[in-house]
C-alpha positions in Angstrom: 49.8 58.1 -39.1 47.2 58.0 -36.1 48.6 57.2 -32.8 47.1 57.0 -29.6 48.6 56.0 -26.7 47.9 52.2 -25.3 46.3 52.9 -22.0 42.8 53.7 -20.5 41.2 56.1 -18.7 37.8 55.2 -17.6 34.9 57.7 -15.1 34.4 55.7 -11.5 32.9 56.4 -8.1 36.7 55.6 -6.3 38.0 58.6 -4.6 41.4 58.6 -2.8 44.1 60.0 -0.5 46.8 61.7 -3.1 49.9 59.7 -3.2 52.8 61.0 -1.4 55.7 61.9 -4.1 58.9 60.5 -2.5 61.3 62.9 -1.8 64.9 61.1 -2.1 65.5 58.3 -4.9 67.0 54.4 -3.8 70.4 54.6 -2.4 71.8 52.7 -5.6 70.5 52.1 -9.4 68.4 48.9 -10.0 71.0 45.5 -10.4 70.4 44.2 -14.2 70.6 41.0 -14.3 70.5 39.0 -17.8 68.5 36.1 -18.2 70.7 33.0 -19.9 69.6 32.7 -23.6 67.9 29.5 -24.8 70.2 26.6 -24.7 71.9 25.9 -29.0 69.8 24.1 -31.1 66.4 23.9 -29.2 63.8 26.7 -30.0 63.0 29.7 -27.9 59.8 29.1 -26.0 58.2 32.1 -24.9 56.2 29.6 -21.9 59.3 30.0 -20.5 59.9 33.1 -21.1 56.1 34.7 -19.5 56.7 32.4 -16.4 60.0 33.9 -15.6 58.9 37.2 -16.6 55.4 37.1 -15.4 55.9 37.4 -11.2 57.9 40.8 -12.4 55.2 42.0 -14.1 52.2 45.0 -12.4 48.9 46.2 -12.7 48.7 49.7 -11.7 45.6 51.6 -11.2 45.6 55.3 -10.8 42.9 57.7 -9.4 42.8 61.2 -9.7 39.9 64.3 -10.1 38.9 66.1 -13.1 36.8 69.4 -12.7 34.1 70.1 -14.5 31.4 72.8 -14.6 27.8 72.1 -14.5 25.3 72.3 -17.5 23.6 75.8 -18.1 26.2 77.3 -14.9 28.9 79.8 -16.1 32.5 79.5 -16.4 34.2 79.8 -12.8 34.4 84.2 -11.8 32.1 84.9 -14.8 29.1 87.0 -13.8 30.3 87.6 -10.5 28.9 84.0 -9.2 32.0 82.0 -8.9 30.7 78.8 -9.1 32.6 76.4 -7.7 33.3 73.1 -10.1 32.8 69.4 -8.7 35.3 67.3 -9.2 34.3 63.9 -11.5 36.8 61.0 -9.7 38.4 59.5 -12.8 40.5 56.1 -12.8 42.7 54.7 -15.3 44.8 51.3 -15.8 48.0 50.1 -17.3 50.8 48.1 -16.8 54.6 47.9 -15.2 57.4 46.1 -14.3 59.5 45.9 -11.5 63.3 46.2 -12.0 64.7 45.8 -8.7 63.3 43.8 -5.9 63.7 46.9 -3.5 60.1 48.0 -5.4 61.5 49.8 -8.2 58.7 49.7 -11.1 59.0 51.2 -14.5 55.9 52.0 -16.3 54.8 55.3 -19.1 54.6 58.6 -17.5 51.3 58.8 -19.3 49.9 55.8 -17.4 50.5 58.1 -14.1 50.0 61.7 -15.7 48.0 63.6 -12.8 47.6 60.7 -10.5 46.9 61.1 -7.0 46.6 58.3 -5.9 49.0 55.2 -7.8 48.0 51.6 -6.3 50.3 48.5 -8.2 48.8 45.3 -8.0 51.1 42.4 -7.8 51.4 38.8 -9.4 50.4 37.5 -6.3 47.7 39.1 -5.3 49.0 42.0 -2.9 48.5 45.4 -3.9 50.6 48.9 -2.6 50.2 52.5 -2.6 52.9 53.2 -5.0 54.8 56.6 -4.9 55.8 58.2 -7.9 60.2 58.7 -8.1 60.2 60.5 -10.7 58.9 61.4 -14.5 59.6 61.9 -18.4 57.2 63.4 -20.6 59.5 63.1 -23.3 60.6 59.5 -23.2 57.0 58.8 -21.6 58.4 56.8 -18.7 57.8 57.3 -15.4 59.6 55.5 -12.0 57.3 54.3 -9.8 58.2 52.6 -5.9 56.6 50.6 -3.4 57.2 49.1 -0.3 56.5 45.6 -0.1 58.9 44.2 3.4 60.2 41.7 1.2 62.7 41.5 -1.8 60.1 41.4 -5.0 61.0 39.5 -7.9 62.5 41.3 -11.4 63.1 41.1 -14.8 66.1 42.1 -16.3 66.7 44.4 -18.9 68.1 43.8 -22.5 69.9 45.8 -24.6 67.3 47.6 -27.3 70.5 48.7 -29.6 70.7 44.9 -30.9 66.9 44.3 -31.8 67.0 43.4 -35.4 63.8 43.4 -37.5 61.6 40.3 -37.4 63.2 39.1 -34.0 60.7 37.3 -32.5 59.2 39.3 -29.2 56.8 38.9 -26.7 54.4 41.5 -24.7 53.2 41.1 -21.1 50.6 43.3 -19.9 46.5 44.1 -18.6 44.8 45.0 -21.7 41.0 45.7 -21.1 41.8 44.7 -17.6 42.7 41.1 -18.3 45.4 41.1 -16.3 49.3 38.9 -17.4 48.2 38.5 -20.9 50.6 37.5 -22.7 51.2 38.4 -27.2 53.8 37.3 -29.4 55.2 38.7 -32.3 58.3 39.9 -34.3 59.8 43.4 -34.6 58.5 45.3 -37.5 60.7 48.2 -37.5 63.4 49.8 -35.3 63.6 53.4 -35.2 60.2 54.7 -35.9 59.6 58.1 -35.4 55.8 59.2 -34.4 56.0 62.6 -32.1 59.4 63.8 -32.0 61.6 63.7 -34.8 64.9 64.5 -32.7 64.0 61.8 -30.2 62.0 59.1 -30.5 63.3 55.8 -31.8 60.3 53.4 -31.2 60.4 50.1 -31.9 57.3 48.8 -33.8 56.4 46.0 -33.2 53.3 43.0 -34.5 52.3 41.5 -30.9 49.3 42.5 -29.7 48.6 45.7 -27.9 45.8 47.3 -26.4 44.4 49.5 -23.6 45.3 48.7 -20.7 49.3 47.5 -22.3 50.7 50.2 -21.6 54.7 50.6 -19.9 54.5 46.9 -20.0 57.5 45.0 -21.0 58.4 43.7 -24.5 60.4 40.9 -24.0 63.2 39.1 -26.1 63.6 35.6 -26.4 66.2 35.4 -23.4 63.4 37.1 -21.5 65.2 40.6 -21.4 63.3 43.9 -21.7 64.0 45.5 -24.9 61.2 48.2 -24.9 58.3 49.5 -23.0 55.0 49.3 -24.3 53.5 52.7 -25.5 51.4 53.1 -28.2 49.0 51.7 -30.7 48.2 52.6 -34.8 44.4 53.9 -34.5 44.4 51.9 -38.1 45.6 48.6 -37.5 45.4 46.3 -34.6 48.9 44.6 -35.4 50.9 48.3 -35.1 52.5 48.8 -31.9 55.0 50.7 -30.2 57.0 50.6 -27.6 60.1 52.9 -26.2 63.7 51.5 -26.7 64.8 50.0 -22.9 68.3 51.6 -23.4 67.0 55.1 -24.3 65.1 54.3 -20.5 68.2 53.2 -19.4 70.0 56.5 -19.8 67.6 58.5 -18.1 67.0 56.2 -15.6 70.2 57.8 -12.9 68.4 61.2 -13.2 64.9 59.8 -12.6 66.3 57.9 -9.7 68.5 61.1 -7.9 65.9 64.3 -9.5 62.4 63.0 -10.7 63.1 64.6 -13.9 65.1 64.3 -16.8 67.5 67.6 -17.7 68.3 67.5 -21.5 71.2 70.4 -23.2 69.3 72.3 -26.4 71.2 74.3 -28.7 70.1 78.2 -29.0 71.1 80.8 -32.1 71.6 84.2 -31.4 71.3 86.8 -34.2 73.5 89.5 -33.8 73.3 92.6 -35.4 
């Protein structure tokens, strides 16, 4: 099946400072707070569940250099000319959330792969230079913090292990740059595998998702995060992924303490 990942990565003229990698994580692990469920007998409405959700929710826009090497010129040391490549700025867009109003913001790892420079654009208006905690290729999550003065609003996170197939669910996110839109749909499938056999467990999902959606929040109907937004079907436009919240929520201590995520493997030995 043909995946590609849900964000976007687009040339520009934008060149910035590379963004500082901080070097100690928050004294204590985000406070998850759940959101009540909807009230007995009356229907969930997810207006109520995007305006909660919706001040929690970030566009990030990263910056960093590619090099390239000129038409006609030879590869860098070839010939004895060592030419020297320009670098072509490059920018790219996706989405977050923020999990604890100290700044903590979960987004994909690939949103941020090879940033140097990670700005976060609030629901309000404001916008941060946002330092990158820490990173999992794997899981494709990525912590990301900013300093804002002032306690920042959250959303809580749900628990992905009770997501049933077709549970209604909603995505937040900046697809194509349209920033807070919000889809709704149901789970498709839980526990779709797409890269790693061993470790994904993605939950597919029929609300909308597009460049631009990616590590944005797929909500429940009590306005928990069940999944991060990750990928897309290259052959439908209702097949999307995202990653399971509590498979984030296990590596989320490491990320927090390390910047990295430190998994046991199991090696055989032939003797002879």
């Amino acid at each position: 099946l043909p995946i590609f990942l849900a964000g976007s990565f687009a040339p520009s003229t934008a060149v910035s400072a590379p963004v500082a990698v901080a070097p100690a994580a928050p004294a204590s692990l985000p406070v998850l707070r759940s959101a009540a469920p909807p009230a007995a007998g009356f229907p969930a409405s997810f207006a109520d569940v995007a305006e909660r959700a919706n001040p929690a929710v970030v566009s990030i826009d990263v910056a960093s250099r590619s090099r390239r090497r000129p038409a006609g010129s030879p590869p860098a040391g070839e010939g004895g000319f060592g030419f020297r490549r320009p670098e072509t700025p490059r920018r790219g867009t996706g989405t977050g959330f923020i999990v604890d109003p100290a700044g903590v913001i979960l987004t994909n790892q690939h949103v941020v792969d090879g940033a140097e420079r990670v700005m976060v654009k609030l629901a309000d208006g404001r916008s941060f230079k946002a330092a990158i905690i820490g990173a999992d290729a794997d899981l494709d999550v990525a912590v990301l913090k900013v300093d804002a003065g002032t306690p920042l609003p959250q959303v809580p996170l749900g628990d992905s292990d009770t997501v049933r197939v077709g549970e209604w669910v909603c995505a937040i996110g900046n697809p194509f740059a349209y920033e807070h839109t919000v889809t709704v749909g149901v789970v498709s499938f839980v526990g779709r595998k797409l890269f790693d056999q061993s470790l994904d467990h993605y939950i597919q999902t029929d609300a909308a998702i597009s460049f631009g959606n990616s590590g944005g929040p797929l909500l429940n109907t009590a306005g928990e995060v069940v999944g991060i937004n990750t990928a897309v079907s290259r052959q439908a436009s209702n097949i999307g992924f995202a990653v399971p919240v509590n498979q984030v929520r296990e590596v989320l201590p490491q990320l927090l303490s390390t910047g990295r995520v430190a998994r046991g493997y199991l090696r055989s030995e032939e003797h002879t």
